[in-house]
C-alpha positions in Angstrom: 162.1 56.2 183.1 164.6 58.9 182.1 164.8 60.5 178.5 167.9 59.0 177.1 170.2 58.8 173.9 168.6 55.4 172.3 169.7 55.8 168.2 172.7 57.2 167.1 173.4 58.9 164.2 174.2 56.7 161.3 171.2 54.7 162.5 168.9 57.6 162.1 170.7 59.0 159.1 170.1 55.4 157.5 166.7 54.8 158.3 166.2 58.2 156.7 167.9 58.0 153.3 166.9 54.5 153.2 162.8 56.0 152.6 163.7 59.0 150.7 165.8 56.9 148.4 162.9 54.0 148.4 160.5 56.5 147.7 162.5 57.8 144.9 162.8 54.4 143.0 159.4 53.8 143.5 157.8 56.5 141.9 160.8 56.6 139.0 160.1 52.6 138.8 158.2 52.6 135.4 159.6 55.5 133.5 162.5 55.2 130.6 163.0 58.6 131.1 163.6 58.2 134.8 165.6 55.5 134.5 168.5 56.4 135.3 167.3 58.0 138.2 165.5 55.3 139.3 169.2 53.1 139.3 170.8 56.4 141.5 168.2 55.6 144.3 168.2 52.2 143.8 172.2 52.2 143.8 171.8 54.4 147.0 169.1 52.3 148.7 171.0 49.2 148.5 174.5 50.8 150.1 172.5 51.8 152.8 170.9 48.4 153.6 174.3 46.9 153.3 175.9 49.7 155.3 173.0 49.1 158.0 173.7 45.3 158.1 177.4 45.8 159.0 176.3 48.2 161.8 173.8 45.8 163.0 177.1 43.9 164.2 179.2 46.6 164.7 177.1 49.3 166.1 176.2 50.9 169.0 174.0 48.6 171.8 170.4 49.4 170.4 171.2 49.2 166.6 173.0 45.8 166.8 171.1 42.9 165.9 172.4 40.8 168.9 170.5 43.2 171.2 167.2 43.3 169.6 166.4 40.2 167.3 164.4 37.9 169.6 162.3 34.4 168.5 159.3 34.5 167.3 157.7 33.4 170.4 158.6 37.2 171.9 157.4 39.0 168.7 153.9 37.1 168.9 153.8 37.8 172.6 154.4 41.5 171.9 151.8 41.5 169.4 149.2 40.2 171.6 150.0 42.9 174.1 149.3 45.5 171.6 145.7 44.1 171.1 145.1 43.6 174.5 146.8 47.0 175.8 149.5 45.4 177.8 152.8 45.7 175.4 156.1 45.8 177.5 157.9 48.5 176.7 161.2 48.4 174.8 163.6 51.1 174.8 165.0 49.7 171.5 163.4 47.6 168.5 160.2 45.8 170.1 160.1 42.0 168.9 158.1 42.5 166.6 159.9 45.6 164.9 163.3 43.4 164.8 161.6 41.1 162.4 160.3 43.9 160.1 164.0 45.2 160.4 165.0 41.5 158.9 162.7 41.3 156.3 163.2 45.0 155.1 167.3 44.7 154.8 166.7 41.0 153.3 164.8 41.7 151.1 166.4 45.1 150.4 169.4 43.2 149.3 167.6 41.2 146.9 166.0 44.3 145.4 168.9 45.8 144.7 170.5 42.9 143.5 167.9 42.0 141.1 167.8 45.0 139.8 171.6 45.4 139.3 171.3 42.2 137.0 168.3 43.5 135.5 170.0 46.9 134.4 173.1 44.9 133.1 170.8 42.8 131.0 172.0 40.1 132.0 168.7 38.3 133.2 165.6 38.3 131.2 161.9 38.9 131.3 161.7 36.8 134.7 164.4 38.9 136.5 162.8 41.7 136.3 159.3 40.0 136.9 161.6 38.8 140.4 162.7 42.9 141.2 158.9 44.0 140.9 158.0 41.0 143.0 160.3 42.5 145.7 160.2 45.6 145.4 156.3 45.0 146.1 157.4 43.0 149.1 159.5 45.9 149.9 156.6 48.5 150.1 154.2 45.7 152.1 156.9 45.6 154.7 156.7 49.3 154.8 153.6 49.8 155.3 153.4 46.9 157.6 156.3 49.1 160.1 153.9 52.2 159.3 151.4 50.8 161.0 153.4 49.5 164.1 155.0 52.6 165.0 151.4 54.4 164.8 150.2 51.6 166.8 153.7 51.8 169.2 153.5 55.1 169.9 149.7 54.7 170.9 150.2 52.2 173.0 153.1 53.8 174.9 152.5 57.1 174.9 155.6 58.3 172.6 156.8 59.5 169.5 158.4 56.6 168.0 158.7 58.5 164.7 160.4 61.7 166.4 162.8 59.1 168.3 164.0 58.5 165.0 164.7 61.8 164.4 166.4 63.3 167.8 167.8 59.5 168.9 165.8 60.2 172.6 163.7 57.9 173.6 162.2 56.8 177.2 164.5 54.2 179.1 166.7 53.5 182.0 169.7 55.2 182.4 171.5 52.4 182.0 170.6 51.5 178.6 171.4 55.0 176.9 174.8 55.2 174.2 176.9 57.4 174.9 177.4 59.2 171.7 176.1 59.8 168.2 179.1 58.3 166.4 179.3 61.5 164.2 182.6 59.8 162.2 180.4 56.4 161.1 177.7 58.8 159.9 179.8 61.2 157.8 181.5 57.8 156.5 178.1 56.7 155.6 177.8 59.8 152.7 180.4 58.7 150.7 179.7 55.0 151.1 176.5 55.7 149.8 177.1 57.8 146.7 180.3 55.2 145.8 177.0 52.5 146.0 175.0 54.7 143.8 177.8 55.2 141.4 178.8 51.5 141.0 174.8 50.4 140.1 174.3 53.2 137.5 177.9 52.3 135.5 
């Protein structure tokens, strides 16, 4: 296999921002004097998973979810390999990644909801009972990809982690984009601080 353009730029810019600005309202989570921080990033966090949901139908080949969301039957399958040595290659999302994709911009969305209505007061003690509860999820599913892309890159000899940086990653010549889509990702910015805005009001 060739070295070839795999993730384009708004799918690496995303998947990115979307930790940094996890991270952020994680650690910001409990403090009143954070708070308003903690809305920014939460703001930010959940224009991103919305912004990565439309280009999961409107992106490039490898970052639409038509290309790599698979049934559960596959993502078992892959999982088996792992243990037993003999995963199949994927130049894109592997089976199993596509479903941690899912439950991360799922339950993203209902994070950020959740805490939308919790900051407008307009829920009470169980709503935000419900945004802890996911935001937990959240950081399980996290930790859960963590651990496959360690285990990934192991079992395929690559740096799943730097793919995610550069967009190159081992494949067929055939299955490489054939651009970063520079204009999506400098549309992404704005989107994102408009997000961040519109929480915090």
């Amino acid at each position: 296999m060739d070295r070839i353009r795999v993730w384009d730029l708004p799918t690496r810019l995303g998947h990115w921002l979307l930790a940094a600005t996890f991270l952020v309202a994680w650690v910001t989570g409990d403090s009143e004097t954070w708070r308003l921080v903690h809305v920014l990033a939460g703001g930010a966090f959940t224009g991103i998973v919305a912004f990565r949901v439309l280009w999961g139908i409107v992106g490039t080949r490898h970052a639409r979810f038509t290309h790599f969301v698979r049934g559960p039957g596959a993502a078992l399958a892959y999982l088996r390999g792992l243990l037993t040595g003999r995963a199949p290659h994927f130049t894109g999302h592997n089976p199993a990644g596509a479903y941690a994709v899912l439950a991360l911009l799922s339950l993203g969305l209902l994070a950020g909801a959740s805490g939308w209505l919790a900051y407008q007061e307009l829920g009470g003690e169980w709503l935000e009972e419900l945004h802890e509860g996911v935001v937990n999820a959240v950081l399980a599913v996290v930790l859960l990809h963590l651990a496959g892309v360690a285990l990934g890159s192991l079992a395929h000899g690559e740096n799943l982690a730097r793919a995610m940086v550069t967009g190159w990653k081992r494949g067929t010549p055939g299955e490489a984009i054939s651009g970063s889509r520079w204009p999506a990702a400098l549309l992404l910015l704005p989107w994102v601080a408009l997000a961040a805005w519109w929480m915090a009001r």
